[in-house]
N, C-alpha and C positions, 0 to 999 in steps of 0.2 A: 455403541451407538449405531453404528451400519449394520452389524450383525442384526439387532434387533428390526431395523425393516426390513431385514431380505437381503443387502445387496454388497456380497462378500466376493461374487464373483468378481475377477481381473477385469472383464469388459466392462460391469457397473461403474467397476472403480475409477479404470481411464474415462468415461463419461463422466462421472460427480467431478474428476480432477481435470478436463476439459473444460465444462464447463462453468469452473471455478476461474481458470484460468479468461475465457471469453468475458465473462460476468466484469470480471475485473478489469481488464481491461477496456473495456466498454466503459465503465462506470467513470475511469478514472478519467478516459478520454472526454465525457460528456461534462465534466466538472470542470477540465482543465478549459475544455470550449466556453459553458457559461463565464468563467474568470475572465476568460481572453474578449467576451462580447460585453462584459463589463466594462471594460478596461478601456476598449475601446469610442466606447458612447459616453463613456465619464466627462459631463463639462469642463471645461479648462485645465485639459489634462497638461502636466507638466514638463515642457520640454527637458530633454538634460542639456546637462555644463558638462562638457566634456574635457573643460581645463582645471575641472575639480570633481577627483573620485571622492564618494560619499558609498559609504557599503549599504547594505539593506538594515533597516530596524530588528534591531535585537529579536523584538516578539516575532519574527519569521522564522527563526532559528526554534520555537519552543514548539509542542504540540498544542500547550494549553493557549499561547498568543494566536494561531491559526489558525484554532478555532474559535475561540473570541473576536476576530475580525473576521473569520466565514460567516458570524452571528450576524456581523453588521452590512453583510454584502461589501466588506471592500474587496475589490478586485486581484491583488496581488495574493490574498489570505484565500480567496478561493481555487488561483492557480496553483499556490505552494498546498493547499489540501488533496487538488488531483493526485500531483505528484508522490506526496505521501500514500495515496491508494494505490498507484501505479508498483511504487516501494513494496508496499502490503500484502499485495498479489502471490508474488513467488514464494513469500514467506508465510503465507496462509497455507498455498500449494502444500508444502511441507510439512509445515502440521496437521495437516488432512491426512497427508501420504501417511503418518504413523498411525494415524486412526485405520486408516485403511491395511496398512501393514497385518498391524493388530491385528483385525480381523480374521486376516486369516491368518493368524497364529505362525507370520513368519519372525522369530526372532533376532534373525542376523542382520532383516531390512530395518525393524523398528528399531535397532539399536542405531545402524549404520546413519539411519535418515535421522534419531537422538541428535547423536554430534551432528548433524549436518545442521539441522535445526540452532540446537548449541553456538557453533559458528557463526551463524548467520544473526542471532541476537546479539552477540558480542562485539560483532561486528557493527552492526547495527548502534550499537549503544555507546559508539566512541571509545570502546576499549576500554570501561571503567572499572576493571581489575587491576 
């Protein structure tokens, strides 16, 4: 994919993966802000009870419940989406890095950054091996 526009050089590459890195964070900050100015302005927002813990709604916990409620503009559903971009970021990083690897035909990095990638979905994925 990089090979083919040109840009196999080490300088292109720490730029694409720079500015991979800004993008996303940027992005994910501006999401987590809309949520939080939701949140804020929501009519008769709900104090807490502090003498009774209540955990968060399941559908926060899902990808497909946080977007479903990002759909509807609820507020908590668009912070828990930044956050997920924020997540997304370094692990995109990574699998760029082996594109980029690739490219230039280094095989110890594409393997090395492989497992690293590997790990980091495993991780990721609550350990479901």
């Amino acid at each position: 994919m990089l090979k083919r526009l040109g840009r196999c050089s080490e300088l292109e590459m720490e730029r694409v993966l720079g500015n991979l890195l800004r993008w996303g964070v940027t992005l994910s900050a501006a999401v987590v802000l809309f949520g939080l100015i939701l949140h804020l302005i929501a009519p008769g927002a709900i104090s807490p009870d502090y003498l009774v813990f209540t955990g968060e709604r399941a559908d926060l916990h899902s990808i497909r419940g946080i977007w479903q409620g990002t759909l509807k503009l609820q507020a908590s559903y668009i912070i828990q989406l930044g956050l997920l971009l924020l997540l997304a970021t370094p692990v995109a990083r990574v699998a760029l890095s082996v594109l980029a690897f690739a490219c230039q035909k280094d095989k110890v990095y594409v393997l090395v950054t492989l497992i690293v990638l590997f790990v980091l979905g495993y991780s990721l994925m609550g350990n479901p091996l």
